[in-house]
N, C-alpha and C positions, 0 to 999 in steps of 0.2 A: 159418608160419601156414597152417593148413587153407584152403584156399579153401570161400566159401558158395555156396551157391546162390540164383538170382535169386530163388526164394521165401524163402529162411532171409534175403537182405537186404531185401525187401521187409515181412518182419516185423518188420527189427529199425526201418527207416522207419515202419510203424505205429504201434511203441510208444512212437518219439522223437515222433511227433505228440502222438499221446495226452500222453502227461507232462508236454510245452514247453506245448502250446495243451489244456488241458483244458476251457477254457468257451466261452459263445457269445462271438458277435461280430456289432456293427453292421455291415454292409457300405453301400459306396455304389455303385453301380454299373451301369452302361447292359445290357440286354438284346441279347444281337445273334441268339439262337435260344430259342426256347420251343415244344415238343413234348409233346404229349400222348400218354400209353400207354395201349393197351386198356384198362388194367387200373386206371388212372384216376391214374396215374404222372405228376409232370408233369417233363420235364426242359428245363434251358437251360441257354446258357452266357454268360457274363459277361465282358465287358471292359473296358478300361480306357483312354479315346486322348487321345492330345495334343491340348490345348483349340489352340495354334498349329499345327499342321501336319495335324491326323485322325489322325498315327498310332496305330499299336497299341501300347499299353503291356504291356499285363497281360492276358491269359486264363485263367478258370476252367469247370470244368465245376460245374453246381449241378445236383441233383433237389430234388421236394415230394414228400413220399409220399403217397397218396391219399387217407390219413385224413385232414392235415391241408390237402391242396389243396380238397377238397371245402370248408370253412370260409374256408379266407384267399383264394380267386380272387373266390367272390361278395359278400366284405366288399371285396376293395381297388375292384372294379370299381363298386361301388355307393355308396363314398366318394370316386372318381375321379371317374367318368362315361368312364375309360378302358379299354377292353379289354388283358387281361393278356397284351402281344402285345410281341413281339420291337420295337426301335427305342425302347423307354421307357427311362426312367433311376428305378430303385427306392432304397429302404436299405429291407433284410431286415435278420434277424437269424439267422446261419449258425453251424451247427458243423461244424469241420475233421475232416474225416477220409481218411485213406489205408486201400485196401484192396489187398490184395498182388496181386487180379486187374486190377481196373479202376482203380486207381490213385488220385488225391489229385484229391478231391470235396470239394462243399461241399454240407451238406445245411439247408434252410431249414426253420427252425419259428415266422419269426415275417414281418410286411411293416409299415410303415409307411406310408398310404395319404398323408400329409399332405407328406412332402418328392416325393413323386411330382405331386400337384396345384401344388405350388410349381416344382415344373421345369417343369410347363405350360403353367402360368401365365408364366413367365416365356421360353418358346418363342413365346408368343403374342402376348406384349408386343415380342420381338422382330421377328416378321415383320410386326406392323404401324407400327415404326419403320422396320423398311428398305422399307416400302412408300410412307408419307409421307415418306421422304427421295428416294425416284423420284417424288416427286409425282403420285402416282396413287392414295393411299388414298382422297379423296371425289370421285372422276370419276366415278363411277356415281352415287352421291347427287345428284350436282348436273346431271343431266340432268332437262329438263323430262317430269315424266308427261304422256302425253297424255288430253287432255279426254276422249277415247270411247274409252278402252283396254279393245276388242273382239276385236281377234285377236292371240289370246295362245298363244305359243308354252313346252308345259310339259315339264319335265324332271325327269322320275321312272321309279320301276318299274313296269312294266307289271301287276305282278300287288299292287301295293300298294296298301291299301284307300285308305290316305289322298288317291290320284290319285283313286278313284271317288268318294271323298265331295266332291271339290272340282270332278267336274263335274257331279255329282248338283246340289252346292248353287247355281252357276251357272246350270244349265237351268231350276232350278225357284222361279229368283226370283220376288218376286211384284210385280216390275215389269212383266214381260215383254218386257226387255232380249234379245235374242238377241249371243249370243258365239261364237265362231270358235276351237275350240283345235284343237291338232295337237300329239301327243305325241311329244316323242325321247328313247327311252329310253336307261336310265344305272342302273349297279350304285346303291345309293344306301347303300351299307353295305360293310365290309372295306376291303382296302389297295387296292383298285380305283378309288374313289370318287372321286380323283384325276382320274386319265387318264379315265375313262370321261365324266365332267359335262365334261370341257374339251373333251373328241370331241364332245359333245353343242352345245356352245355353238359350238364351230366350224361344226357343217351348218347351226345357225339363222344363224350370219351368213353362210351362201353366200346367204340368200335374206329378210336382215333386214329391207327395206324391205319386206315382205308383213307383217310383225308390230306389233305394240305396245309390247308387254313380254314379258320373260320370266319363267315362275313356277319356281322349285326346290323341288319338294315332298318328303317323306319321311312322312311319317305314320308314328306310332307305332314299335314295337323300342322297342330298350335303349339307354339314352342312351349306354353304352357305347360302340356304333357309332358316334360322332361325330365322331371321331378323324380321319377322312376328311376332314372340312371343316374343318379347323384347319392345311391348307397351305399353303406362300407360292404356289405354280404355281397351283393353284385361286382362290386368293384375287387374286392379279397379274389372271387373267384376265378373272375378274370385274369386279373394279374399275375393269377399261379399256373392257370391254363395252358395245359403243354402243347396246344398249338397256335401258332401267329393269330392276333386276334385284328381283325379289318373291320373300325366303325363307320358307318355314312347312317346317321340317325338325321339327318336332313334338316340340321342349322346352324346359319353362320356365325351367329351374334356372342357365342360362349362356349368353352371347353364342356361338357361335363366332366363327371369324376370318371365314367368308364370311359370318356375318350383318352384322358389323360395317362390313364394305367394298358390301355389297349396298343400292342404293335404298331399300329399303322391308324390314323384318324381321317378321312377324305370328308368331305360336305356331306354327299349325296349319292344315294343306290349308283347311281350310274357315273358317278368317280369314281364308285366302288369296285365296278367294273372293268372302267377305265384303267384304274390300277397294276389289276388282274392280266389285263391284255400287254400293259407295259411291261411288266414283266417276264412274259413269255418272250414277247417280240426283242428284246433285249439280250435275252440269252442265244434266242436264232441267230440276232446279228453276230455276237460274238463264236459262233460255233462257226459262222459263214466267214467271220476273220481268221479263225482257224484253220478252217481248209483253205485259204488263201496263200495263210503263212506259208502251209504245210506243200501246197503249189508251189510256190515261187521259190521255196528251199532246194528243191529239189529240179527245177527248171534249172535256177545258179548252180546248183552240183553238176548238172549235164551239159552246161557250157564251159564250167572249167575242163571237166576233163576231155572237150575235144579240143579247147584252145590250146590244153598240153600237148593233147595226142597231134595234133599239128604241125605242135614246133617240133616236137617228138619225130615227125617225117622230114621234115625240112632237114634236121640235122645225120640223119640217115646216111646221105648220098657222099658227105665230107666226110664223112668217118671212114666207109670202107671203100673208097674211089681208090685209095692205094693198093688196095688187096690183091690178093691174085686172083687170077683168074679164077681155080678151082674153088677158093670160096665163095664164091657168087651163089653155088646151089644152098650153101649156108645161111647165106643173109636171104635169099628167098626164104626159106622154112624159117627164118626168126621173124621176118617179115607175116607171112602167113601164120603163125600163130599168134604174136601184136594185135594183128585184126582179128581174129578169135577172142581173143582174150577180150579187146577192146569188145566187139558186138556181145558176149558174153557179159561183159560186165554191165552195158547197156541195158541189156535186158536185165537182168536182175534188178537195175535199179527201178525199169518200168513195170514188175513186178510187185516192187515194193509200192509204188505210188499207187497202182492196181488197188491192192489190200488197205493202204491205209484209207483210200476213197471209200472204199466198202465197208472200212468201219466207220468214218465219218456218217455214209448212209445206214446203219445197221443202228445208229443211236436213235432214227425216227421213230418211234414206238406204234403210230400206226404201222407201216412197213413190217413191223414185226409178225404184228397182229394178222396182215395180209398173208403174209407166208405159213400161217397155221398155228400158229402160238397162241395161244390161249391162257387165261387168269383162271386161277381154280381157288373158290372163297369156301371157307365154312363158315355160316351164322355170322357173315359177312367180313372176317378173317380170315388174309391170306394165307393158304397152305403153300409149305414149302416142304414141308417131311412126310411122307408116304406113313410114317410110323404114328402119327397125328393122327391117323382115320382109322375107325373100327367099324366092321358091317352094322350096316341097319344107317348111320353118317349118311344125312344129304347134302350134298353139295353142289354150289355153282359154277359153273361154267362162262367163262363170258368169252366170247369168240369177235375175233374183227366185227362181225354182222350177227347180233343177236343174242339171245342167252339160251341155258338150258340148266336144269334140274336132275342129278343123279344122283341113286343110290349104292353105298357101296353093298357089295356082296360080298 
């Protein structure tokens, strides 16, 4: 027999394809590269692994060709909300083909956006199972907010509008609430999203007890992008997070898994905000119902006891109308000390009402600050013990108006 040639047998591989597999085919299959070409080329490659061990079963190479990439990337991603990105598990619909240069490809003309969202769905439903069985799915939900959650530590991109409209919308409440943020920033899009928010959550807790809560913003993009916050490692972290965690990642359409483990979930930066102000303004109301109480208690105390002191006179004049004469200098001096006693006792109560006003005012923390009080930080932790400092210790200063820097001696 003639020997062939690696092109004469590679032909005769082509046309056995061709003949055996003539039609399409559903594929099911995980992503593990997705490349794009100048030329608007997409290619990947597919495989196949053991659900018990990860291994690798099965690899193919696949392209899209550009006419039809252009059509099927922005339909699957906008029926996902997932970007068409390597780590997904799709069913396309391929044709086989071998080429005697580059070999046995599979070329995709078709995607199925709905068994993709059911693998997600059901990735999702997993990591919040093995999070509730380490019992940490609602340890951040069940941490108390606090009543003046003022200094808020946020975690965004620095060039993303949605952080500016969420301190836009805070500064310019019209309460005139002042708030404390400080930004550490974080990729909030790509395969980044991950490691970069958990970097982020890690600095705020070197220095947690200076905070309230934490905000995660994203503002607007493509819901595409979301894919980032649907990790068990992001999600684990949060959830354990020793302080309240407030998402507004900026869509409506789905929970992610860090909304779901997160405190507090609002839409958007500036619900996020919105939130923030509600809850100030909430606790004012109530402290202004307090002093109201705390008024009207003590208004009723001062009408009872003149409506006593009253009848109190009224019955006066029956009592000792029979007396003698010489006691009359008597019932004057019991007289004149009654109204002693009574204006006496008046007073002390307006005394007390005095003090309790001043503590009710004494709880405004600006007010504090006006009168000289001052926050003394080291390496951004509050000092409370004089025994804490040793010479050469710099330390901050933050005054009603301003900061300063000193050193102990």
């Amino acid at each position: 027999m003639k020997p062939l040639s690696l092109y004469e047998l590679n032909t005769l591989v082509r046309r056995a394809v061709e003949r055996s597999l003539p039609e399409d085919y559903w594929l099911q299959a995980e992503l593990s590269d997705v490349r794009t070409h100048s030329a608007g080329h997409c290619y990947v490659e597919f495989v196949q692994k053991d659900t018990r061990g990860n291994a690798l079963l099965a690899k193919a190479r696949g392209v899209i060709w550009a006419n039809v990439y252009r059509l099927l990337r922005p339909y699957f991603e906008r029926e996902t909300g997932q970007t068409f990105a390597a780590g997904i598990k799709v069913l396309v619909q391929v044709k086989v083909e071998f080429h005697e240069l580059y070999g046995y490809s599979l070329t995709i003309t078709d995607i199925d956006p709905t068994y993709t969202v059911g693998d997600m769905a059901r990735r999702r439903r997993e990591i919040l199972l093995r999070l509730e069985e380490e019992g940490v799915l609602t340890l951040n939900k069940e941490l108390p907010m606090p009543v003046l959650p003022r200094r808020i530590a946020v975690i965004s991109s620095p060039s993303a509008a949605g952080y500016g409209d969420f301190c836009s919308q805070l500064s310019a409440n019209p309460y005139g609430f002042v708030y404390e943020t400080k930004l550490f920033p974080a990729v909030m899009q790509g395969e980044q999203v991950e490691s970069s928010v958990v970097a982020a959550l890690n600095k705020i807790n070197e220095t947690f007890d200076c905070w309230d809560a934490v905000v995660i913003i994203r503002g607007g993009g493509a819901v595409s992008d979301l894919a980032g916050f649907d990790t068990y490692w992001l999600a684990y972290n949060c959830a354990q997070f020793p302080l309240p965690i407030i998402t507004g990642i900026g869509h409506e359409r789905d929970d992610t898994v860090l909304d779901l483990v997160a405190h507090t979930r609002v839409k958007t930066p500036t619900a996020a905000a919105e939130f923030l102000i509600n809850c100030v303004h909430e606790t004012a109301l109530r402290l202004n119902e307090l002093t109201d109480s705390v008024l009207d208690s003590v208004r009723q105390r001062l009408e009872g006891e003149k409506l006593r002191l009253s009848q109190l006179v009224l019955r006066l004049p029956s009592q000792f109308a029979l007396r003698k004469l010489r006691e009359e200098n008597n019932l004057q001096s019991y007289w004149q000390r009654l109204e002693n006693a009574t204006l006496h006792a008046l007073t002390d109560r307006r005394h007390a009402l005095q003090l309790l006003q001043q503590r009710v005012e004494g709880c405004d923390f600006e007010k504090l600050m006006e009168r000289g009080f001052s926050i003394t930080l080291k390496e951004g932790r509050l000092v409370t013990d004089a025994d804490s400092l040793k010479p050469g210790d710099l330390i901050q200063l933050r005054f009603h108006k301003g900061e300063a820097t000193a050193e102990i001696k």
